[in-house]
DRENSE-149527 format. One line per 8 residues: number of its first residue (from 1); their letters; for each residue x, z, y of C-alpha. Coordinates in nm, 3 decimals, padded with zeros to 5 digits. Example, Ala and Ser with C-alpha at 12.3 -4.5 7.8 and 13.67 -1.06 7.14 Angstrom:
# residues 2
1> as> 01.230/00.780/-00.450  01.367/00.714/-00.106
//
This chain:
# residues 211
1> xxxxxxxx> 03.021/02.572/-03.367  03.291/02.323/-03.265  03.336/02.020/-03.505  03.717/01.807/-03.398  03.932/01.646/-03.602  04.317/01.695/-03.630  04.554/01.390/-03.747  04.373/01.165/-04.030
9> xxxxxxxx> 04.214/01.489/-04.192  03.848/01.533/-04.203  03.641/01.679/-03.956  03.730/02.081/-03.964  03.427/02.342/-03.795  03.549/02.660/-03.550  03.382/02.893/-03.403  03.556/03.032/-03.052
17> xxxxxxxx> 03.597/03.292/-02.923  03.734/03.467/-02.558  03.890/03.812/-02.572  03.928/03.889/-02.191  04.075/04.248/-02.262  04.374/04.070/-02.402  04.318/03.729/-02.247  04.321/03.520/-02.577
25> xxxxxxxx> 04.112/03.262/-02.753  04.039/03.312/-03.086  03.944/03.030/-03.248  03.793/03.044/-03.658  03.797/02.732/-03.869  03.589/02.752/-04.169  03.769/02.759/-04.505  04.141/02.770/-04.358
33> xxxxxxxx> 04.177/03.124/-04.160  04.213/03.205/-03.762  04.426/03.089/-03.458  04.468/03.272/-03.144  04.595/03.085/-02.849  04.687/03.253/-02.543  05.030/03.325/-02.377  05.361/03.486/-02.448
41> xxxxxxxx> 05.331/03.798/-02.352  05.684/03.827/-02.210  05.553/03.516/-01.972  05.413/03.733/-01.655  05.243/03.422/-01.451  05.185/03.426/-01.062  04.954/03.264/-00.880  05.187/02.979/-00.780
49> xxxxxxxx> 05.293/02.887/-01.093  05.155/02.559/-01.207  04.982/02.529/-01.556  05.325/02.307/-01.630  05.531/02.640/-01.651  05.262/02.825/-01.856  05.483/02.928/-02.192  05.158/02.939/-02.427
57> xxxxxxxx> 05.179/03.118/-02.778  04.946/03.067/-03.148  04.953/03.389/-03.363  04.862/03.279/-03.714  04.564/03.535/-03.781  04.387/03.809/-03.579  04.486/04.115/-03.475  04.861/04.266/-03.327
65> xxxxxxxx> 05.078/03.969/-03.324  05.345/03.968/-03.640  05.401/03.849/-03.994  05.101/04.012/-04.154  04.750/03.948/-03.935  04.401/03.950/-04.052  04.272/03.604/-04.111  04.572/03.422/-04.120
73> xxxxxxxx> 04.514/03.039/-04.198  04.601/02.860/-04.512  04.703/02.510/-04.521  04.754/02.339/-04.847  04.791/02.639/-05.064  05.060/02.845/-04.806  04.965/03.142/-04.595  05.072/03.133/-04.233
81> xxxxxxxx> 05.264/03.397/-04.070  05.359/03.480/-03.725  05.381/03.343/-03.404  05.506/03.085/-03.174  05.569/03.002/-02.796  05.615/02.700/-02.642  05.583/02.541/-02.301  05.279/02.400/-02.225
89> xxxxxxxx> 05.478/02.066/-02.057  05.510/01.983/-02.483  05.127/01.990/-02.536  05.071/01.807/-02.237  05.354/01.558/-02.344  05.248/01.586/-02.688  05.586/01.670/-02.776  05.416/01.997/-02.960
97> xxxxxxxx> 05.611/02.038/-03.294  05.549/02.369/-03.444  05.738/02.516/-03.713  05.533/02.850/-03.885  05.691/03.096/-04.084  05.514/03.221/-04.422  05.613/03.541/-04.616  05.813/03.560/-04.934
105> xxxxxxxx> 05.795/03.889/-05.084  05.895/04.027/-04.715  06.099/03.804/-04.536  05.962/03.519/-04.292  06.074/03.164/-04.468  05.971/02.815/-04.300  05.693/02.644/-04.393  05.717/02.279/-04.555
113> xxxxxxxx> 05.772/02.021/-04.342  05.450/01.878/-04.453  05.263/02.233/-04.377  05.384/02.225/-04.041  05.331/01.857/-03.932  04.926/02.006/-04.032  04.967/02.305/-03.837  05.083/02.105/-03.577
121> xxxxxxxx> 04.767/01.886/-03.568  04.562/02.146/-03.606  04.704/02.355/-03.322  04.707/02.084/-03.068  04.366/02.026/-03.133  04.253/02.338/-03.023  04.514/02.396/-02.749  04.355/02.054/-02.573
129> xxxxxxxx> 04.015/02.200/-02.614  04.122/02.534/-02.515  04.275/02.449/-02.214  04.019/02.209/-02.064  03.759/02.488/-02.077  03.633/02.652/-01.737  03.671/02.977/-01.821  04.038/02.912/-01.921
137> xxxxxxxx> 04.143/03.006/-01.569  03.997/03.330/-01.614  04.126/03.415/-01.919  04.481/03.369/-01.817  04.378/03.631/-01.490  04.239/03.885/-01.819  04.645/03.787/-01.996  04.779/03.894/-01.624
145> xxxxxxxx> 04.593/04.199/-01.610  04.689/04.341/-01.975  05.025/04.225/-01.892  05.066/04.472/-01.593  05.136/04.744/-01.675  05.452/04.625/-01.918  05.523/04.319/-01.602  05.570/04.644/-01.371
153> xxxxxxxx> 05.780/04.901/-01.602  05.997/04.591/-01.625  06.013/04.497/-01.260  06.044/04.855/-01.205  06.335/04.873/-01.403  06.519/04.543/-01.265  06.473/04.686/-00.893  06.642/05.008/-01.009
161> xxxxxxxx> 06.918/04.806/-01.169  06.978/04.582/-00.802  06.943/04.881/-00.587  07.239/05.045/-00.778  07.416/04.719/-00.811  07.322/04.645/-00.413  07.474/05.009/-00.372  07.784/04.943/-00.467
169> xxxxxxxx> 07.811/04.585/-00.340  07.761/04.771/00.004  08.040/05.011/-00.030  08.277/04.745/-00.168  08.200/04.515/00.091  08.255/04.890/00.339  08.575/04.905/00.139  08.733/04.520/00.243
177> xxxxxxxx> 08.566/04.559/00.583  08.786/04.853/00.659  09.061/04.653/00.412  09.025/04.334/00.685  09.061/04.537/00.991  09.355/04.704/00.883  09.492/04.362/00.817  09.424/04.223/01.174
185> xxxxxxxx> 09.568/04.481/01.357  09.888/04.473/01.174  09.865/04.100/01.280  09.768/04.194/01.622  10.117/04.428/01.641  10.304/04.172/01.592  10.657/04.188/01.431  10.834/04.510/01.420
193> xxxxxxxx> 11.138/04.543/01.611  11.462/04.714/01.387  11.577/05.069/01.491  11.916/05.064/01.615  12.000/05.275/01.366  11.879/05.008/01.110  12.127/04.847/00.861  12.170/04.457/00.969
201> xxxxxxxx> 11.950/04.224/00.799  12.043/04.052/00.519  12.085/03.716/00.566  12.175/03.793/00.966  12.504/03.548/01.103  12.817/03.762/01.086  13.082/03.727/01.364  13.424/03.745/01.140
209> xxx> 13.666/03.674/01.410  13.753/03.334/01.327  13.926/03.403/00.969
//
């Protein structure tokens, strides 16, 4: 059981926990609901990317990410919904300002300003105890390999999309090759001489005799 406070509150009780087929943290505060932390699962990280350009993400609840999850939190009275990313440079910063959604009948509505100053607190809380845990590292290798799959149907798809657009950069650039050599040797010919048969030029000196 982990005992932290948030803000000026009291001191609030979780109990964590590490999904590594998913690569989340799913952390249970008694008498206000569930927070996941993990990543954004559009964020596919590499091995050089320092933590700095980690985009991290809360869910409000438990479960498939959206507006109506199992154990979502409460804070003073409202329900949480949804989810949020954010670089992890504004936890680090503390520049972490969250704004959470709630449902009203069912559309997503923003959360008082006084809801989400909590949520806030809350959140970076357990984002600063999240991340300084040793088997963070390892979690965000789980988030990489459940990302795979969708990180290579969407590479897969961009390479398609440059070789056709490399394809045709190759025969336009064919195209003003040829366009360019044409060009030169024209250059190369030098001017063209009129056929005797030609009409005079326009502007050419005419010899009127003296008149």
């Amino acid at each position: 059981m982990l005992s932290f406070t948030a803000g000026g509150g009291a001191a609030l009780k979780a109990k964590e926990f590490a999904d590594f087929d998913t690569g989340q943290a799913v952390y249970r505060i008694t008498g206000i609901g569930a927070f996941t932390l993990g990543w954004n699962p559009g964020w596919y990280p590499d091995a050089d990317h320092p933590p700095t350009e980690e985009i991290l993400q809360v869910a409000y609840g438990t479960g498939p990410a959206g507006f109506d999850m199992t154990e979502a939190p409460v804070l003073f009275g409202v329900t949480l919904a949804g989810c949020e990313s954010f670089p992890r440079r504004t936890v680090d910063t503390g520049q972490l300002r969250l704004r959470p959604c709630r449902l009203l009948v069912t559309a997503p509505v923003r959360v008082p300003n006084a809801t989400a100053r909590r949520a806030t607190e809350i959140v970076n809380a357990l984002l600063r105890h999240w991340l300084t845990q040793p088997w963070t590292p390892e979690l965000r290798r789980a988030h990489e390999l459940h990302c795979a799959p969708r990180a290579l149907s969407r590479y897969g798809g961009l390479i398609a999309e440059y070789e056709q657009r490399m394809e045709r950069l190759r025969r336009d650039h064919a195209y003003y090759i040829a366009r360019a050599d044409r060009a030169t040797a024209v250059l190369q010919a030098g001017p063209i001489p009129a056929p005797a048969s030609a009409p005079p030029h326009p502007f050419a000196t005419t010899d009127t005799g003296g008149r």
